[in-house]
N, C-alpha and C positions, 0 to 999 in steps of 0.2 A: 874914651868910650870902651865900654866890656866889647872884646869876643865873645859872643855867646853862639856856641857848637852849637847844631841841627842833631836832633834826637832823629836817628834813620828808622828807629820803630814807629815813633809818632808822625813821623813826613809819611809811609808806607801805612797805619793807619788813614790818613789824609786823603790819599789816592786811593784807598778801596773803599771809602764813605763818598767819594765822587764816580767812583765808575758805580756804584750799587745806585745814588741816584741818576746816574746819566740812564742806565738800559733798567728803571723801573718800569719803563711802559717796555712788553714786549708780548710774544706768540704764545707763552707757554703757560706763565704763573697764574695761580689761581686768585683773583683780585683782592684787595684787602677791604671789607667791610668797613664805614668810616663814621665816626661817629663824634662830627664836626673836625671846624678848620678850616687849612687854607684853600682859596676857590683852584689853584693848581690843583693842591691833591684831588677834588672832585671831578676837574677836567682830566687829569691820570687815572684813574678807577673807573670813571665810565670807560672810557679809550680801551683799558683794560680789560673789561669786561666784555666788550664787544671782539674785541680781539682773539679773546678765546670763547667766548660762546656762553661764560659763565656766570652764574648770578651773581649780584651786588645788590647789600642793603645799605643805605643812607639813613642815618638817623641827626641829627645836632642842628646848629643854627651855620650859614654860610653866606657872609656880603662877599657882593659879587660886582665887579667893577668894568669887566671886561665882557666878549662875547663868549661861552665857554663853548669851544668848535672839538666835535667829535666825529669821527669819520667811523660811518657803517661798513663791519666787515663780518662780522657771523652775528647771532643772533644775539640781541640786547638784552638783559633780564633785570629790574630794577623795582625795589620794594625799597618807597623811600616815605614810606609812613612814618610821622615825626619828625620829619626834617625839614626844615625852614632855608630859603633859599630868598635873599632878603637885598633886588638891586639896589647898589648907591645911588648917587645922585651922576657918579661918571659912566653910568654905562649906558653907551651909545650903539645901540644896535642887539642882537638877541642874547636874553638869559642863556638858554640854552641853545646849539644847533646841531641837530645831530644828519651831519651829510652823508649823501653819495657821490661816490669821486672816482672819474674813469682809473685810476689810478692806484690812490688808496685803498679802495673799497675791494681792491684785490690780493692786497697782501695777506699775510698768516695766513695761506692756504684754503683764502676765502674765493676765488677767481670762480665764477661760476655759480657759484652759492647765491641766494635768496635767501634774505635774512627778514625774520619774529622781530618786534618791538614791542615790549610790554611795558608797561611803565606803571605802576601802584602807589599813591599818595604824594604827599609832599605838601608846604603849602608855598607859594609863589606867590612874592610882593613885589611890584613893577611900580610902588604909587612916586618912588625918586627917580623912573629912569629918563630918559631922553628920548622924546616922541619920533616917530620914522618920519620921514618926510612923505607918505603915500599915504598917511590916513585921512578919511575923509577929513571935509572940510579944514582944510591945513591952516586956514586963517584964524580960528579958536585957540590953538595951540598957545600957550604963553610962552612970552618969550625966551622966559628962563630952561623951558625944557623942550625948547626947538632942538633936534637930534641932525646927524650927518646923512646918517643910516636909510635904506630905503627896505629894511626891515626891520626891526623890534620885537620881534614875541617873545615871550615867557618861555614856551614849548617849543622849539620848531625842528618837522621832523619830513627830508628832502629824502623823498623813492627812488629818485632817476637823479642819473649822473648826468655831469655836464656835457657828457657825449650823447646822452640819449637813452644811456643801457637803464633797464629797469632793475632795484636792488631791493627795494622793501616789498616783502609779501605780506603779512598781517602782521597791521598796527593796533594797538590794544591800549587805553588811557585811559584811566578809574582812581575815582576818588582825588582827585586833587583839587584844592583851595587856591582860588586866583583873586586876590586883591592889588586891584588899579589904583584907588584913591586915598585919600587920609580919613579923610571924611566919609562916612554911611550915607550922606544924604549930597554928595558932590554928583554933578553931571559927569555924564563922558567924556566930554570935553575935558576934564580936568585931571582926565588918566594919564597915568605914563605909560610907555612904550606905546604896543600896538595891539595884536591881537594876543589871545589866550594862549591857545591851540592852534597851531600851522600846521598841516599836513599835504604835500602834495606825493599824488603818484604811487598809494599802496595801492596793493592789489585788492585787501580787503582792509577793512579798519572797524576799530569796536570801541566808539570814546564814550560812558558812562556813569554817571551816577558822579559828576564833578559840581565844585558850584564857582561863580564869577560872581565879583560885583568889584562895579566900576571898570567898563574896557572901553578903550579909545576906539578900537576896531570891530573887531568882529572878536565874541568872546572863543565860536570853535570856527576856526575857518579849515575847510577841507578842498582838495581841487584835484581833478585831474594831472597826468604828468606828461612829459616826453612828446615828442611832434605830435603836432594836431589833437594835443589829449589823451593819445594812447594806452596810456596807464591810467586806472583810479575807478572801480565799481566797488560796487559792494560794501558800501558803507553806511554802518546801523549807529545811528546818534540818539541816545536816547536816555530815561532819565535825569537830565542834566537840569542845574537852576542857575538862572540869570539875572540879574538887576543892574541896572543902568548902561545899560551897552549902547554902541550903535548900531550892528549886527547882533542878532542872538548866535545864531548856525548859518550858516553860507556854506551851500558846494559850487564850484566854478570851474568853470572850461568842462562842459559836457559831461561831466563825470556821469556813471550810467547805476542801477536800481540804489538810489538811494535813500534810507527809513529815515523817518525823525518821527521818535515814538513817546510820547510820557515826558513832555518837556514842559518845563514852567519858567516864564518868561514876564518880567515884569519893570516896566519904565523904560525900554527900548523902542530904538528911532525904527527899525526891519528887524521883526521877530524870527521866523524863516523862511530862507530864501533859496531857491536856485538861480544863481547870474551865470549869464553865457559869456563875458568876456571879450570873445570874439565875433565877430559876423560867421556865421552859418555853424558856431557851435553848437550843437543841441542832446541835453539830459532824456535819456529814455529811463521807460519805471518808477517814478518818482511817490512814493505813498510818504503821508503828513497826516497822523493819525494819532487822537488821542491826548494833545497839548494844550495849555494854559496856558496865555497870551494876554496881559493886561496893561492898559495903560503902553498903546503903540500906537504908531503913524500909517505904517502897513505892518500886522504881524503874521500874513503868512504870501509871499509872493512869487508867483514863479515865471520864469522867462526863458522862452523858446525851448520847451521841453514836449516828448511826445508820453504819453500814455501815465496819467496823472491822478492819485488817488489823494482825495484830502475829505476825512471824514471822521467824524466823532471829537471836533474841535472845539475850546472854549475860548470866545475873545469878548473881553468883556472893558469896559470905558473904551469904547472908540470914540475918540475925539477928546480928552483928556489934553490937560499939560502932560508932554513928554521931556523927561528930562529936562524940569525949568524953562520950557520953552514955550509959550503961547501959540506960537501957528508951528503947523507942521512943516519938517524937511521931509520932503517928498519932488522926488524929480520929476515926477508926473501930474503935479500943480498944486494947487492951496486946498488940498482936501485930505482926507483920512479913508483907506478904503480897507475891509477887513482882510480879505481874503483876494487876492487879485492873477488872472490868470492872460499870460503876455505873451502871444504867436505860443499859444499850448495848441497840439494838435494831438490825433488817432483817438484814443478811447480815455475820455476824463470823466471821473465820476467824483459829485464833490455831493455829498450829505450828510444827516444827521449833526451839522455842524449847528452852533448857535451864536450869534453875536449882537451885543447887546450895546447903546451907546451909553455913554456918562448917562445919570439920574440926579435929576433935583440941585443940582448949583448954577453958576453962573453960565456955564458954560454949553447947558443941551438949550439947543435952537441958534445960537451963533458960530457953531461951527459947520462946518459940509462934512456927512461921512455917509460911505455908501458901503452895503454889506459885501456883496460880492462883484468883481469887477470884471471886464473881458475887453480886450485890447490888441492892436494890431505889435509885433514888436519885431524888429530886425526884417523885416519884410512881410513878416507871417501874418497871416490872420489867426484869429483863435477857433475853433472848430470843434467838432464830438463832444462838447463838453455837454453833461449830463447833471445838471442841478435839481434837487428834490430835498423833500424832508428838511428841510433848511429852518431855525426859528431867529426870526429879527425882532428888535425895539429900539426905538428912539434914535432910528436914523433917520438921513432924509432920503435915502432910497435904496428898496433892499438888492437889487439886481438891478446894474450902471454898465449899460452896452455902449462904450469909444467906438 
């Protein structure tokens, strides 16, 4: 067997091509633009980028296998138009997670600091991942793409730390492309992962002008954060398009003046919604103004919310197949209701709205849909509400008092 001597130049190259990747993620450097590769290098360059406060563009294609976890510490800046973010079939749990951590979220000289989240383009494929175990109807799920996770999103983007502390101030998401399914014409049921967009606990947020088609869950899901909801107003959801979801937009746990402006929504089981979550959570401010809505079971519903504006609405096929489905999933029984208002109280004014049911197939006179509904919910009765100007057709009843 040869002796063969160690070149001491080449060993001592060795060790500085290791210590340069060991402290690639640090406080100082200014991030490297990436334009494709390995899904490390993109979880190192966001990390990066938030570390120092500096922008980062994404451009190329990246399968993504694992959850890719980034911890928020100064402000995020991300322009990732052109870049393809494409889950395998092994990733169990979220594309993205961008945290807050009583811990991390204080390093590089961030302690103290409230951090921006911008986020600009990309397009995001979920349709191989592993479904969360928390999405509705869990019994749909096929069994090949039963997940561990009891989250899944494409986006997800955590304000509040696990102590409590509040860390994201304004969230910003525009123009991204969310594909769940293989197939253009597959149900939700047959998405991966889970929802689109996650957001809990910014202080403001501004998600716009994205499109979804095919989502398991909810394609924007927003919520308040931190005990009892503490975190999470101000949030304008608007221009966005949907097709086949189960959720179009969802705010949850109380979050307070929330818009949904210029949205179109189309073959979904809940177009938009406020859900309270909890017993005695309840959304103030709430306007729903100005959206397209077709082809839904309820496409606009709101629950335990006080002072409620829902006007210049278009929902039209009430009572339609929804997503492949002949009767509707509706947790408040075997009907279709356009527009439904749940223990809403103080001043609601709901008009100029119009909703029209299915026309001329099999399907107008065997189904029950009613235009607008009002309901007791969490204890509440419904109240103040203020209906006028309203134009219905080919329901079976335009205004359905529970």
């Amino acid at each position: 067997m040869k002796n063969i001597k160690k070149n001491p130049f080449i060993a001592l190259i060795g060790a500085l091509t290791l210590s340069a990747s060991a402290a690639a993620v640090n406080c100082t450097d200014t991030p490297q633009n990436l334009y494709g590769g390995d899904q490390d290098d993109l979880r190192d360059a966001l990390q990066q980028a938030t570390n120092t406060g500096r922008p980062l563009t994404i451009t190329g294609t990246y399968y993504i296998s694992k959850d890719l976890k980034v911890y928020l510490k100064k402000d995020l800046k991300v322009n990732a138009t052109g870049a393809n973010f494409i889950a395998t079939s092994a990733l169990d749990g979220d594309l993205f997670s961008i945290d807050s951590n009583d811990t991390k979220s204080k390093e590089c000289s961030s302690a103290g600091q409230l951090a921006n989240v911008s986020w600009n383009g990309g397009h995001f494929n979920m349709a191989n991942a592993k479904v969360s175990t928390v999405v509705p109807y869990t019994a749909l799920t096929p069994s090949n793409k039963k997940g561990t996770k009891a989250t899944a999103d494409a986006l997800s983007v955590r304000g509040v730390t696990n102590g409590g502390a509040s860390k994201l101030n304004h969230l910003e998401i525009k123009n991204i492309i969310f594909n769940g399914t293989h197939s253009s014409s597959a149900p939700f049921y047959k998405a991966g992962g889970d929802s689109g967009i996650l957001m809990t606990g910014a202080l403001r947020a501004t998600i716009t002008n994205n499109q979804f088609y095919g989502v398991r869950d909810a394609a924007i899901y927003v919520s308040a954060g931190g005990d009892n909801g503490r975190y999470g107003d101000h949030f304008n959801l608007s221009n966005n398009y949907i097709e086949r979801a189960f959720d179009g937009i969802t705010s949850k746990r109380g979050a307070d003046n929330i818009k949904m402006r210029n949205n179109t929504m189309v073959d979904v089981v809940v177009g938009l919604s406020i859900k309270r979550v909890f017993s005695g959570w309840t959304a103030t401010n709430v306007t729903i103004l100005d959206n397209d809505i077709s082809k839904s079971v309820r496409p606009i519903s709101v629950e335990r919310a006080n002072n409620v504006v829902i006007e210049d609405n278009t929902i039209s096929d009430l009572g339609a197949v929804v997503n492949g489905e002949t009767s509707p999933r509706n947790k408040y029984g075997s009907h279709y209701e356009g527009i439904s208002l749940n223990g809403v109280q103080g001043n609601n004014s709901i008009r100029n709205n119009r909703i029209d049911g299915v026309f001329g197939n099999g399907r107008e006179g065997t189904t029950t849909t009613y235009g607008i509904v009002t309901r007791a919910e969490d204890g509440r009765e419904t109240t103040g509400e203020n209906i006028r100007n309203n134009s219905f057709s080919k329901l079976d009843k335009w205004v359905k008092r529970f």
